[in-house]
C-alpha positions in Angstrom: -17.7 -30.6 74.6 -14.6 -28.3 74.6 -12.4 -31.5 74.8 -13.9 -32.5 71.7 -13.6 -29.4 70.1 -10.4 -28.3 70.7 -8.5 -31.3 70.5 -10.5 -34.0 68.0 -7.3 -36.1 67.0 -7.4 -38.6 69.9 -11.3 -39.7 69.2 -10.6 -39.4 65.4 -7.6 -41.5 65.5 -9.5 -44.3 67.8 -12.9 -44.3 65.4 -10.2 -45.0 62.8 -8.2 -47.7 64.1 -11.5 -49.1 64.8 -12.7 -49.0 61.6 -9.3 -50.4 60.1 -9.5 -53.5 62.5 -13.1 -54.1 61.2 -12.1 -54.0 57.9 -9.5 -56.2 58.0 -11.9 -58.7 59.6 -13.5 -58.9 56.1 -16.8 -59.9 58.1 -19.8 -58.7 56.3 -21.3 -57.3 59.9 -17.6 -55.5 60.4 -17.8 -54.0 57.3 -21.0 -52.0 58.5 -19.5 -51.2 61.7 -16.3 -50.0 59.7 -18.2 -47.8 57.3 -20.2 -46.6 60.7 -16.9 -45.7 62.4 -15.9 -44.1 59.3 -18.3 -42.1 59.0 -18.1 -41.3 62.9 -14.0 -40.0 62.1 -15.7 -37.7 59.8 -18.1 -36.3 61.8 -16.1 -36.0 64.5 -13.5 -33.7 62.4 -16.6 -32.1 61.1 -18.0 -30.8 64.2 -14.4 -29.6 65.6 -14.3 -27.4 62.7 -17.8 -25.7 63.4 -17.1 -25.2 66.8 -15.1 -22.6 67.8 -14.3 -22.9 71.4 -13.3 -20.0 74.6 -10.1 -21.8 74.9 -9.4 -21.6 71.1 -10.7 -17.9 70.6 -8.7 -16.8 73.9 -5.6 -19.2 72.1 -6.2 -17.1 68.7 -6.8 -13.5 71.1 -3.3 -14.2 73.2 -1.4 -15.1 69.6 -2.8 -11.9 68.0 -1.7 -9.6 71.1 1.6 -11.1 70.4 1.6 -9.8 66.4 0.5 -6.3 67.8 3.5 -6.4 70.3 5.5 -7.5 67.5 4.3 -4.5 65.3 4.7 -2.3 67.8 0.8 -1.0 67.6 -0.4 0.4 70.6 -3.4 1.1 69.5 -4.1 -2.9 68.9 -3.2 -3.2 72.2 -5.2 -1.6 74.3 -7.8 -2.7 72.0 -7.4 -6.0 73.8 -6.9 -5.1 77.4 -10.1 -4.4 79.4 -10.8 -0.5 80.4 -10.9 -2.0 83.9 -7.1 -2.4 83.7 -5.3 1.1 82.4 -2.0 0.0 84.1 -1.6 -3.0 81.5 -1.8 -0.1 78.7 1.2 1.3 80.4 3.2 -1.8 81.3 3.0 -1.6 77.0 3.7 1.4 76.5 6.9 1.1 78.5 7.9 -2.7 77.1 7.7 -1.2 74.1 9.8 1.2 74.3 12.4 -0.8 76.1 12.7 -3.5 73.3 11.5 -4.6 69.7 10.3 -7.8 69.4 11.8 -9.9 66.6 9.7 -12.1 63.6 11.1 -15.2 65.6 9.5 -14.5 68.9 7.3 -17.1 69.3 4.6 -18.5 71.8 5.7 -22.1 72.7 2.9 -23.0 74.7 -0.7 -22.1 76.1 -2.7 -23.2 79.1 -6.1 -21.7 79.2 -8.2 -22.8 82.4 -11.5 -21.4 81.9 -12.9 -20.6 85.4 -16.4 -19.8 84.7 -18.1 -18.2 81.2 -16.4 -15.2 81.3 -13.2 -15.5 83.4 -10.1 -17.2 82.3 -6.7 -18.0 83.6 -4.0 -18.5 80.7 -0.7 -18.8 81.4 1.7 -18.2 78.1 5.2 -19.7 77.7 7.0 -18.0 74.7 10.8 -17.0 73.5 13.0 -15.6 71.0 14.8 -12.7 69.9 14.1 -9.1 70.9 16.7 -5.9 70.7 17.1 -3.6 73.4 16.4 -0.3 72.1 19.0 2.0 74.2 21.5 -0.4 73.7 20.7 -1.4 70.3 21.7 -5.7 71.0 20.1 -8.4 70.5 19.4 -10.8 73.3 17.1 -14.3 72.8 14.9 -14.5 76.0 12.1 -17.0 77.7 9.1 -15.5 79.0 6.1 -16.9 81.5 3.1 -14.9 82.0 0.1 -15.6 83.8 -2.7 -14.2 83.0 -6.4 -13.9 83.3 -8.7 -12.9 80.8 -12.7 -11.7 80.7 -15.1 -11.5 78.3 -16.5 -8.3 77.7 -19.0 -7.6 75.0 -18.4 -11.0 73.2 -14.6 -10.1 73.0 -11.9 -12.0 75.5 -10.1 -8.9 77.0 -6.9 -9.1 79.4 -7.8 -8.0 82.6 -4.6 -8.9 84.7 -0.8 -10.0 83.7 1.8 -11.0 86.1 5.6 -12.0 84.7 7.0 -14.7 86.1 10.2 -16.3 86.3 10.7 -18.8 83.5 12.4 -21.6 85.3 10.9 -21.1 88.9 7.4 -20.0 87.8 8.0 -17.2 90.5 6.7 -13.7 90.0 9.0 -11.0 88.9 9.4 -7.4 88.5 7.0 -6.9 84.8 11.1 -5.4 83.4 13.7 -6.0 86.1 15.8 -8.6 84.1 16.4 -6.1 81.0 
């Protein structure tokens, strides 16, 4: 169902092509099935738009972190890291105050492995432009982080983050390269 849900295009695109084909068959009997297949497209789209997935509130969670990071609220972020985890509150506080994250910091891409109901690995690719606070330059940088998120109280809530190394995929120091 999550495949469905958070990535309709593929099953809409097929229902579709289907249905064109049986149109252009001009076949009484095709016509049905066109109008059926249709009808399936829209359905399809229908129901990915009422169901909101893990994997897409954990997507929407991870992207929201990053606006808090961006507007430099502390507040928002230990909102979304787990009581469990005080350090990550820290490792913040002090990224924070080591650099600003620009408007054109982005997250390029997201891989969310759900591992049971409330346990999720995510590992987050992102880049752009931050400025280094003591020395006042700006510098564009890749980041990799693995993560893993838990649900707690019907909210996703970061639980672990390790930095890695954006072309190795090794794990590094959480600040050693600024």
């Amino acid at each position: 169902m999550s495949y469905l849900t958070d990535d309709p295009w593929p099953l809409i695109i097929i229902f579709s092509g289907l249905a064109i084909a049986s149109a252009v068959i001009r076949h009484p009997r095709f016509r049905q099935a066109s109008a059926v297949l249709v009808l399936a497209a829209v359905g399809v789209y229908a129901l990915s738009e009422l169901i909101v997935s893990s994997t897409e509130i954990i997507r929407l969670t991870t992207e929201e972190m990053l606006q808090e990071f961006k507007d430099e609220n502390l507040d928002g972020i230990a909102a979304m890291i787990s009581e469990e985890s005080p350090k990550l509150i820290d490792t913040a506080r002090r990224g924070l105050d080591l650099v600003a994250i620009d408007d054109d910091f982005h997250i390029r891409h997201i891989e969310v492995e759900l591992i049971s109901d409330t346990k999720a690995q995510v590992r987050i690719r992102a880049n752009g432009n931050v400025t280094h606070r003591s020395r006042m330059m700006n510098q564009r940088i890749s980041e990799l982080w693995d993560t893993t998120w838990t649900r707690q109280e019907d909210q996703w809530k970061l639980t672990k983050a390790t930095r890695l190394n954006p072309i190795s995929a090794k794990p590094m120091g959480t600040f050693d390269s600024y």
